[in-house]
Backbone as CSV, one residue per row, in Angstrom:
resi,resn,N_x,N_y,N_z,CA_x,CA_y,CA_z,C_x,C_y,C_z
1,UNK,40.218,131.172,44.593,40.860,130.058,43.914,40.554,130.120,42.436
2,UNK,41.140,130.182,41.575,41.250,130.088,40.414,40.903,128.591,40.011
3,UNK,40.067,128.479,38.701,39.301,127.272,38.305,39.607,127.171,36.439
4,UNK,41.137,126.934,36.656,41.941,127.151,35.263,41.710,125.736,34.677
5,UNK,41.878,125.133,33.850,41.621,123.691,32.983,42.754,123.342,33.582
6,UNK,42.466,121.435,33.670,43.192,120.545,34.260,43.248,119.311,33.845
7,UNK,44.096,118.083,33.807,44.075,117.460,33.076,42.880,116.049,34.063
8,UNK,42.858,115.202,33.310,41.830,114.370,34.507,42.452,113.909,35.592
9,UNK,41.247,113.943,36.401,41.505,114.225,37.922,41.863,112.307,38.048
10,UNK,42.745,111.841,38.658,42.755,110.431,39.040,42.366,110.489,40.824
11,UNK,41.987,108.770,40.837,41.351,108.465,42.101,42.188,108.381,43.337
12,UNK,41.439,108.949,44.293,42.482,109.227,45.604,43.142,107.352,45.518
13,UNK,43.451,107.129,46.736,44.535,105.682,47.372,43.130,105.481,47.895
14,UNK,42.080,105.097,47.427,41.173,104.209,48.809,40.095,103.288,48.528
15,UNK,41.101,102.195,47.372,40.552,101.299,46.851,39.117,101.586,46.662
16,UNK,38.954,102.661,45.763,37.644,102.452,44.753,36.785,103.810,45.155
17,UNK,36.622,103.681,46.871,36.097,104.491,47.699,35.948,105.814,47.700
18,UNK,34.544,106.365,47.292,34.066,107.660,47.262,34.525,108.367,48.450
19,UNK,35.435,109.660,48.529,35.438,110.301,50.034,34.236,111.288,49.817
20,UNK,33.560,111.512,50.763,32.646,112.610,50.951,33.134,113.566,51.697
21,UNK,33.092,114.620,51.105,33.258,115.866,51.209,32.265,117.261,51.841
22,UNK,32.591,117.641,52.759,31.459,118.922,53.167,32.218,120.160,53.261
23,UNK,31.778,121.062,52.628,32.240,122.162,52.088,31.919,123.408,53.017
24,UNK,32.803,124.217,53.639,32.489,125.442,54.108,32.916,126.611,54.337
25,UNK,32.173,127.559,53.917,32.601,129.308,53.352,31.428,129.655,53.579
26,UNK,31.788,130.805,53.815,30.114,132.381,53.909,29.862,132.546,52.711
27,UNK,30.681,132.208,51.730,30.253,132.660,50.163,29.679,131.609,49.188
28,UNK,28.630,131.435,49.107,27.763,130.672,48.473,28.197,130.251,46.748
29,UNK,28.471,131.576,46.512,29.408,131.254,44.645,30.444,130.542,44.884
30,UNK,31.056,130.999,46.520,32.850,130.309,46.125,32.153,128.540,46.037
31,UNK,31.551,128.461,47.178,31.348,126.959,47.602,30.635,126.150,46.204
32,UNK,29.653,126.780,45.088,29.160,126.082,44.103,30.383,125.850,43.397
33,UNK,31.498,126.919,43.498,32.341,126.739,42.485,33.635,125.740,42.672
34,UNK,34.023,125.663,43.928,34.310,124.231,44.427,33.649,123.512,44.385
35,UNK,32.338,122.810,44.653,31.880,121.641,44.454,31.591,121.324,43.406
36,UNK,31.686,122.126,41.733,31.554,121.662,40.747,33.053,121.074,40.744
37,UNK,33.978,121.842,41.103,35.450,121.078,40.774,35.925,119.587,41.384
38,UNK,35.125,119.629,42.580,35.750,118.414,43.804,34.378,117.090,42.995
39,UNK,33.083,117.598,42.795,32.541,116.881,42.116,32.641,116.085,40.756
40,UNK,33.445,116.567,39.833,34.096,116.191,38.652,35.129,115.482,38.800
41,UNK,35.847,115.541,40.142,36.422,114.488,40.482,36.151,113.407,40.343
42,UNK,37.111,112.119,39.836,36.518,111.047,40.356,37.096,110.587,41.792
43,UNK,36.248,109.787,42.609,36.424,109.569,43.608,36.395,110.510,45.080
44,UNK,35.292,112.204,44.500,34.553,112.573,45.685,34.105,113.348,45.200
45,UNK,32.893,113.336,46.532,31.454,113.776,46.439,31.303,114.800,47.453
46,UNK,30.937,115.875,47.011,30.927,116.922,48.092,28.843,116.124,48.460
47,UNK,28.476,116.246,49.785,28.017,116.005,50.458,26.884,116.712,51.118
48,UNK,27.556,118.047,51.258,27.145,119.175,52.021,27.853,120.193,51.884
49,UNK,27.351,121.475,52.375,27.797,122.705,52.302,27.264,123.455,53.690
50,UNK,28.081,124.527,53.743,27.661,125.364,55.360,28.450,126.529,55.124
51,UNK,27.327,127.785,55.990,28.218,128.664,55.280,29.102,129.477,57.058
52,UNK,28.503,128.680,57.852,29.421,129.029,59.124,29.830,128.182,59.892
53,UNK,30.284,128.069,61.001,30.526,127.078,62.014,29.718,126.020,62.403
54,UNK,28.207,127.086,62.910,27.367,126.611,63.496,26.401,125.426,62.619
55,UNK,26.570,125.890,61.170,25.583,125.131,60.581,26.829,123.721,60.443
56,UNK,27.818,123.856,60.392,28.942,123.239,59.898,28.634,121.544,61.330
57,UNK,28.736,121.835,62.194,28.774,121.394,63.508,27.703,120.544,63.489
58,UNK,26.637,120.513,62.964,25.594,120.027,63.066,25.694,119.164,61.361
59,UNK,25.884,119.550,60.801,26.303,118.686,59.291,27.805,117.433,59.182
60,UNK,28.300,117.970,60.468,29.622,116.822,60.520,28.963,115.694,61.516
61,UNK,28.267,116.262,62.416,27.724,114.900,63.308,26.664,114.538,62.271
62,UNK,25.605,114.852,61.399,25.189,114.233,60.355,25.433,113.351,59.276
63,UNK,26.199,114.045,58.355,26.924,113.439,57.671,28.038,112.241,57.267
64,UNK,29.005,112.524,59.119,30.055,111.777,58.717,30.756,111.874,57.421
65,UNK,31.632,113.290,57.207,32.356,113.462,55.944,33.666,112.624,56.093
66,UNK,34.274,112.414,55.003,35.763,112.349,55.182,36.423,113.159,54.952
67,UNK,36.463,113.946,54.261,37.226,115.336,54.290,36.177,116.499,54.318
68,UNK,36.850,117.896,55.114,35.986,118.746,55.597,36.851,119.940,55.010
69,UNK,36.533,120.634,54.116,37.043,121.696,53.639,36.636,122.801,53.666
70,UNK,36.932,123.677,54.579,36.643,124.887,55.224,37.747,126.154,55.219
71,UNK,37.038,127.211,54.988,37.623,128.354,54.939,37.830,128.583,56.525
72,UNK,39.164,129.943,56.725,39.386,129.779,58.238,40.367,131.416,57.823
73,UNK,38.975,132.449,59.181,38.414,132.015,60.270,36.520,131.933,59.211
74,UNK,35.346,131.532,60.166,34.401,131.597,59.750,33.696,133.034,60.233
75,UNK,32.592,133.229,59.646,31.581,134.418,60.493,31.264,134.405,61.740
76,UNK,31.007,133.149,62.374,30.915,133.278,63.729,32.026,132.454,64.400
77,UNK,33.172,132.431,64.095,34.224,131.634,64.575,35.562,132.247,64.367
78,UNK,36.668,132.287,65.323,38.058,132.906,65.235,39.017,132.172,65.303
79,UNK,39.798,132.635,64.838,41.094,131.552,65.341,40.859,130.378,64.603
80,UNK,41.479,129.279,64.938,41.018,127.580,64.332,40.005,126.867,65.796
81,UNK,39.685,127.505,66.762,39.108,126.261,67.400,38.264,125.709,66.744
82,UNK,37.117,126.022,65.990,35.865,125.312,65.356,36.598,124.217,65.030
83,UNK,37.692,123.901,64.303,38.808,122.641,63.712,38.287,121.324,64.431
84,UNK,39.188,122.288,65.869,38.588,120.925,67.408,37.379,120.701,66.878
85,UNK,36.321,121.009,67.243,34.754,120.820,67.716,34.698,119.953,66.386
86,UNK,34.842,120.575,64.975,34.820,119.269,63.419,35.320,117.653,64.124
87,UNK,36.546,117.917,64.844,37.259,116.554,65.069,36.536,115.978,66.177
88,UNK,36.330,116.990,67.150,35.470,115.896,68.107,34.606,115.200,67.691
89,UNK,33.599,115.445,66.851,32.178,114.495,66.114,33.061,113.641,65.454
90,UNK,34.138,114.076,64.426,34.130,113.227,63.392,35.643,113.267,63.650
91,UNK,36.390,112.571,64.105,37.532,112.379,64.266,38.329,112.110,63.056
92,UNK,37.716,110.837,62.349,38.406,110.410,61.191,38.582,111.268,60.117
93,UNK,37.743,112.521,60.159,37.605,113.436,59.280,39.360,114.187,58.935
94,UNK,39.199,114.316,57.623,40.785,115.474,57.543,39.882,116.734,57.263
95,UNK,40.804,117.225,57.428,40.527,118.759,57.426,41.337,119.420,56.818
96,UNK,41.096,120.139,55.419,41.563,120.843,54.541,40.974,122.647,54.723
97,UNK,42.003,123.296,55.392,42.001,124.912,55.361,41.988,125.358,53.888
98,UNK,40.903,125.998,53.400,40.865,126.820,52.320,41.319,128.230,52.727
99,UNK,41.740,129.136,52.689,41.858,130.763,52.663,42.403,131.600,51.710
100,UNK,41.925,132.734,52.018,42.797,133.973,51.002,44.292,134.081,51.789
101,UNK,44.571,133.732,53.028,45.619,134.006,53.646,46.778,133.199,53.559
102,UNK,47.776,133.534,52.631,49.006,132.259,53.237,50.174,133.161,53.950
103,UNK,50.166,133.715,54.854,50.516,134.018,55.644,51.192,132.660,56.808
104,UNK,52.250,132.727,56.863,52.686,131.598,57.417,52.175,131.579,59.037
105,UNK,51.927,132.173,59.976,50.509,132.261,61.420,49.528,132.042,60.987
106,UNK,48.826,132.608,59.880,47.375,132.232,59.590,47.658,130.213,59.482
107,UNK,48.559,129.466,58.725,48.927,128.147,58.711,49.294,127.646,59.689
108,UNK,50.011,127.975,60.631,50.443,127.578,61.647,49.581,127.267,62.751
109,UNK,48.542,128.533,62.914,47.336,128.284,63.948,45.995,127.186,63.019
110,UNK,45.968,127.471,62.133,45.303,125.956,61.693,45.896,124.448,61.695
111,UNK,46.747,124.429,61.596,47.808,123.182,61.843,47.895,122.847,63.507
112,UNK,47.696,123.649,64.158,48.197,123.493,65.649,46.638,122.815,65.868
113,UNK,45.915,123.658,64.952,44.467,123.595,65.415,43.808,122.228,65.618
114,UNK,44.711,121.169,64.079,44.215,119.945,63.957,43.640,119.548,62.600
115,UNK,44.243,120.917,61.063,44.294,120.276,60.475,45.189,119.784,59.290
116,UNK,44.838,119.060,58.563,45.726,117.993,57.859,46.153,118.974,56.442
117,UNK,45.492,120.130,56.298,46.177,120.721,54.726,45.616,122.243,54.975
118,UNK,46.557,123.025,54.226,46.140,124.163,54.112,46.460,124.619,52.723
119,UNK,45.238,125.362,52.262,45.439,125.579,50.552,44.819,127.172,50.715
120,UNK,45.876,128.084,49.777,45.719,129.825,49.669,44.424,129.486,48.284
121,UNK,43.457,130.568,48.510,42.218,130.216,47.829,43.240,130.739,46.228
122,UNK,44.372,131.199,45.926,44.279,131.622,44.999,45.072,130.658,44.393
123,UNK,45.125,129.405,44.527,45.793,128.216,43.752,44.446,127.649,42.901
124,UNK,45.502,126.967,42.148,44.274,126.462,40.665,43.688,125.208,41.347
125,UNK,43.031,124.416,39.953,42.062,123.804,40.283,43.249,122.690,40.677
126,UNK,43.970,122.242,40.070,44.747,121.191,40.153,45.237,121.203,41.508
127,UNK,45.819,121.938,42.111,46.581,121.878,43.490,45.097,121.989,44.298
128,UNK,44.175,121.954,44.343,42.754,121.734,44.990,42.752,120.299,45.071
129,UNK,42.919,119.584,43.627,42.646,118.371,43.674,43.892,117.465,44.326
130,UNK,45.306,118.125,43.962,46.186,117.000,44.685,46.499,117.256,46.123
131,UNK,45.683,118.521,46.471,45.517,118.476,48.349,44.084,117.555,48.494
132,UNK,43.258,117.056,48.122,42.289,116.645,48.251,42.867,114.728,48.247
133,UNK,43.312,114.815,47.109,43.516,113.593,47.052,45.221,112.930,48.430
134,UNK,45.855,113.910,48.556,47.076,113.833,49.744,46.250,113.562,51.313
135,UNK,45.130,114.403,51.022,44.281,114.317,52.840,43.976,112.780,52.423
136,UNK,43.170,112.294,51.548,42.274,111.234,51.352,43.075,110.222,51.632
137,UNK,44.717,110.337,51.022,45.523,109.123,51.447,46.559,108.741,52.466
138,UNK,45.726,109.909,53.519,46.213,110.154,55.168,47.772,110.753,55.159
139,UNK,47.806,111.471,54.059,49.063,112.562,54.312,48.047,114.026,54.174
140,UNK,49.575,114.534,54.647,49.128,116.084,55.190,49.839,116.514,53.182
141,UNK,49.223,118.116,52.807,49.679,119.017,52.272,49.463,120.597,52.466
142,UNK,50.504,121.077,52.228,50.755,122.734,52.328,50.589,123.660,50.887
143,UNK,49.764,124.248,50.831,50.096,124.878,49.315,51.394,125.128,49.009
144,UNK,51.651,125.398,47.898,52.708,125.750,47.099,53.220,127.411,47.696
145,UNK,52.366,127.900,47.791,51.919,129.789,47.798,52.623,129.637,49.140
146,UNK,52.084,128.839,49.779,52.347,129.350,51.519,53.906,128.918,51.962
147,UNK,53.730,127.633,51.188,55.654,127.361,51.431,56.773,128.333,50.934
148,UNK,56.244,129.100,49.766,56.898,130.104,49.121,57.274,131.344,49.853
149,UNK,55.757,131.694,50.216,55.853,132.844,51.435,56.813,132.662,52.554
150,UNK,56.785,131.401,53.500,57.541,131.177,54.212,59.003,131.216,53.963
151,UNK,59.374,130.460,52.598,60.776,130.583,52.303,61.614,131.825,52.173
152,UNK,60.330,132.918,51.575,61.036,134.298,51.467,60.821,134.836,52.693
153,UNK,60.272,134.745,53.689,60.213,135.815,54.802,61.691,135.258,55.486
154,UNK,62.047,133.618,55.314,63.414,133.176,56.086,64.409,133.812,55.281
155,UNK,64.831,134.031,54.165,65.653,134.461,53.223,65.618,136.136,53.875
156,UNK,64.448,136.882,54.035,64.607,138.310,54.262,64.479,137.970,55.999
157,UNK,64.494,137.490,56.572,64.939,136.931,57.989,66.479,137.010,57.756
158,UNK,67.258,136.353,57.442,68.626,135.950,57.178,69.234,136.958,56.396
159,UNK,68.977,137.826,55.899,69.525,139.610,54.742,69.672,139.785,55.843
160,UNK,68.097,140.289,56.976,68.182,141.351,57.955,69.475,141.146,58.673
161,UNK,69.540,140.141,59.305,69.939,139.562,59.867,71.510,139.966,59.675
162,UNK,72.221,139.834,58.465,73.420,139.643,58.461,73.411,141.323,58.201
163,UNK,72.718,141.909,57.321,72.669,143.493,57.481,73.392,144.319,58.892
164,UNK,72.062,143.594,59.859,72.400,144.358,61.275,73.723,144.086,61.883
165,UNK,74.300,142.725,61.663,75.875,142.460,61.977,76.757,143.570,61.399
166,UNK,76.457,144.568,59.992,77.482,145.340,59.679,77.064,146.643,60.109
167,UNK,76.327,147.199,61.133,75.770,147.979,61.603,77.236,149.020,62.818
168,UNK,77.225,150.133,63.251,77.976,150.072,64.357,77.311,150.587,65.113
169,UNK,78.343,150.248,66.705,77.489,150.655,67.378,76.376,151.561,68.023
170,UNK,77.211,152.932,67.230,76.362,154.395,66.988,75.200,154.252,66.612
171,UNK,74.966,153.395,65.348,74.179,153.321,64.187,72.919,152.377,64.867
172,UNK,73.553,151.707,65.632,72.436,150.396,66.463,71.532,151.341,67.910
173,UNK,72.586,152.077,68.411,72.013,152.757,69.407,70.969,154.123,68.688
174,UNK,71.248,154.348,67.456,70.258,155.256,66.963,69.091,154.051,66.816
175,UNK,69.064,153.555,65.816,68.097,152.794,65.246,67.450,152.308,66.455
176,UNK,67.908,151.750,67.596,67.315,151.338,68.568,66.114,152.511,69.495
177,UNK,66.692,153.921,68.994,65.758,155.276,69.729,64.857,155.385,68.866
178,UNK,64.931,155.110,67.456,64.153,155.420,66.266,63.127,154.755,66.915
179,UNK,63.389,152.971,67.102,62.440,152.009,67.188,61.555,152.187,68.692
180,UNK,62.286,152.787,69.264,61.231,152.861,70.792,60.619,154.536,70.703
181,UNK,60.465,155.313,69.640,59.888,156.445,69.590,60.809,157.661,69.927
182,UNK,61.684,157.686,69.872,62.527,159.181,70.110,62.322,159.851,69.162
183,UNK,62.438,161.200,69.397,62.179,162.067,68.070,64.101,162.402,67.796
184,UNK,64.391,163.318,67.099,65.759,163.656,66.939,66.328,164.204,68.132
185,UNK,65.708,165.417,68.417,66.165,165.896,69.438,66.451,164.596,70.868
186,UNK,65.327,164.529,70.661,65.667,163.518,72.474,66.753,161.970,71.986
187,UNK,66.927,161.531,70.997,68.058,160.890,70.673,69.192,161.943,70.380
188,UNK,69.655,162.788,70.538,70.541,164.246,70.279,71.007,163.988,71.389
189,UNK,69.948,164.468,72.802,70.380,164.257,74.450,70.799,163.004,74.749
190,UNK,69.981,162.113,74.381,70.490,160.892,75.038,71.892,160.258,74.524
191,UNK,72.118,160.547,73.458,73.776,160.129,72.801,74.863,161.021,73.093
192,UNK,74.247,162.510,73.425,75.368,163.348,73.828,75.960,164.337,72.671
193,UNK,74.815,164.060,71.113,75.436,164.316,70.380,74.358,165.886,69.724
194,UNK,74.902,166.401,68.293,73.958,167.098,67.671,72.870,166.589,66.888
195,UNK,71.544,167.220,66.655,70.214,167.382,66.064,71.335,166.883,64.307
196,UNK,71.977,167.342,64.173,72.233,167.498,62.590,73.024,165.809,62.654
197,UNK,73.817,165.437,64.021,74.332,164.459,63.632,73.825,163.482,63.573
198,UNK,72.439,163.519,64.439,70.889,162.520,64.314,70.938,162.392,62.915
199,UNK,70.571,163.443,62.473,69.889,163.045,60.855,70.908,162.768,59.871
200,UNK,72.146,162.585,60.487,73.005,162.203,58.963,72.917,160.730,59.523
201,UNK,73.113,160.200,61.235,72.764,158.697,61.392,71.495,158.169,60.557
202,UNK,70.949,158.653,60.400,69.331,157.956,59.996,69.090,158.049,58.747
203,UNK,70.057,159.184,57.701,70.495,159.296,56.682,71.273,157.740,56.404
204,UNK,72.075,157.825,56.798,72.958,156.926,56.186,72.542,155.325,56.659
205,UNK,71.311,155.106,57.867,71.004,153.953,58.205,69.996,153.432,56.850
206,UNK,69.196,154.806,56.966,68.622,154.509,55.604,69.006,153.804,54.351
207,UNK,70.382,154.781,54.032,70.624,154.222,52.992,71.373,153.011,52.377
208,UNK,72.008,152.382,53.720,72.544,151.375,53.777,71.895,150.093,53.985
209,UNK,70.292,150.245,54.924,69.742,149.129,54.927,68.605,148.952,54.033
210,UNK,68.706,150.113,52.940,67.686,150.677,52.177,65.773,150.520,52.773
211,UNK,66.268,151.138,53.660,64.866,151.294,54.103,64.328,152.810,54.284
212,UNK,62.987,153.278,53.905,62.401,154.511,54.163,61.659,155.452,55.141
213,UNK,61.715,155.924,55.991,60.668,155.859,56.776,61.023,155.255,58.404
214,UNK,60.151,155.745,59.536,60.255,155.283,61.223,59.667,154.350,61.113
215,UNK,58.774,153.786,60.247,58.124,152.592,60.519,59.095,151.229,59.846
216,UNK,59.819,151.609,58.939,60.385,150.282,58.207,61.307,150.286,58.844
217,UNK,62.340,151.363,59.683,63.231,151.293,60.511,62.899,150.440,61.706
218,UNK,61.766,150.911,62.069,60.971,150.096,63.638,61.006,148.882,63.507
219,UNK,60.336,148.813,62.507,59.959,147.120,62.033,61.122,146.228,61.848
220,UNK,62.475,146.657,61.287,63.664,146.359,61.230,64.312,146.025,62.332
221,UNK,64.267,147.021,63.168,64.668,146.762,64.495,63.868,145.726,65.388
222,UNK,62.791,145.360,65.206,61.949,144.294,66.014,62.435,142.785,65.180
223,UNK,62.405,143.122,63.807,62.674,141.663,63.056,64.111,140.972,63.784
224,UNK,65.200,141.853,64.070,66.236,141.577,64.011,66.721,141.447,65.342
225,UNK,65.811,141.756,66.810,65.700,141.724,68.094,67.019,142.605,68.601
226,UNK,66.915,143.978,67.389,67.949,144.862,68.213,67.206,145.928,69.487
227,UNK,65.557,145.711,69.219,65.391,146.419,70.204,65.103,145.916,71.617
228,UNK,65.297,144.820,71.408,65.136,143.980,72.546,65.629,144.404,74.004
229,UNK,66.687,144.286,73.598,67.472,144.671,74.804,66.684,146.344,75.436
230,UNK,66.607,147.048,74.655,66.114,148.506,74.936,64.582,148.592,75.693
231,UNK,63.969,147.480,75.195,62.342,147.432,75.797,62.771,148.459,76.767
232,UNK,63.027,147.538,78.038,62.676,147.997,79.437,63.863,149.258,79.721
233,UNK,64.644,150.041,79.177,65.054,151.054,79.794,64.523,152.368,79.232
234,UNK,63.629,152.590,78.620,63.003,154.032,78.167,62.175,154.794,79.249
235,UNK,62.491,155.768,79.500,62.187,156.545,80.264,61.305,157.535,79.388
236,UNK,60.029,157.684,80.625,58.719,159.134,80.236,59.064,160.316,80.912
């Protein structure tokens, strides 16, 4: 997270009320360097710090934070369950996901998990503070980064998409051998056709869906569920 100058921080919605804050990451610099920022806040107090689950678990039934801002996954923890176990002690608690990941699954399995915001560690100080202050006034927020990500993977969702509609059927039944592992030759036999006429298909799939390579072809073909249908008829 970047800790760029900001203008003053104003007070969450909770008539007057300090939220306390407990902070948690394996990285001891990141966490001083958030709690100088969330501390300069007015209107919260980081509380505590933890640098895994386990110590985390035992500082929320202590403490009683109101917001719990944690990196995800931890050192001894996968996935979001630890989330649960935060909410079971402290229910009222929000829960703000810090990560390097905005990967729209990495958000999704924290959200399912139970909590109220997710922020990509590489947003400034300011979008720290107006997810801090959005949990405090019992709304949810999403970084900026991660909604972005999401918007472009739907946008290159929707290219692919209309791409493979101008595809023919030759061109779909290659790409579909590409994607389940055929080499040339054995897509040659199975179409009925020549080794040379393989490679001008895969030539020209290339260059039309501008992609390089069996793997961006593969990957193409899974995004766009042309290999779907093919799973189950490949023969060893």
């Amino acid at each position: 997270m970047t800790l760029d100058q900001s203008t003053e921080c104003e007070s969450p919605e909770q008539d007057g009320r300090t939220s306390r804050v407990l902070l948690i990451d394996a990285h001891r610099l990141f966490r001083e360097a958030v709690r100088l920022v969330v501390n300069a806040c007015e209107g919260f107090e980081v509380v505590g710090e933890a640098a895994n689950a386990a110590q985390a678990v035992q500082l929320v039934e202590s403490l009683k934070p109101d917001v719990i801002v944690t990196d995800l996954p931890l050192p001894d923890r996968s996935g979001g369950r630890f989330i649960g176990e935060f909410l079971l002690r402290q229910p009222q608690a929000a829960i703000l996901v810090l990560s390097t990941s905005s990967h729209e699954e990495r958000v999704a399995v924290a959200m399912k998990a139970g909590a109220h915001g997710y922020l990509a560690k590489d947003s400034g100080r300011d979008e720290l503070l107006i997810a801090l202050r959005e949990l405090a006034a019992g709304r949810r927020y999403i970084s900026k980064s991660c909604i972005a990500r999401r918007r472009r993977s739907r946008e290159t969702a929707s290219d692919e998409s209309t791409a493979a509609l101008n595809l023919t059927e030759r061109q779909i039944e290659v790409l579909r051998s590409i994607a389940l592992g055929y080499r040339n030759q054995d897509i040659a036999e199975r179409l009925g056709v020549s080794v040379k006429a393989v490679q001008k298909h895969r030539a020209r799939l290339s260059n039309s869906l501008e992609l390089r390579g069996t793997a961006a072809l593969t990957l193409f073909a899974v995004r766009t569920g042309l290999i779907s249908e093919a799973l189950g008829t490949r023969t060893v």
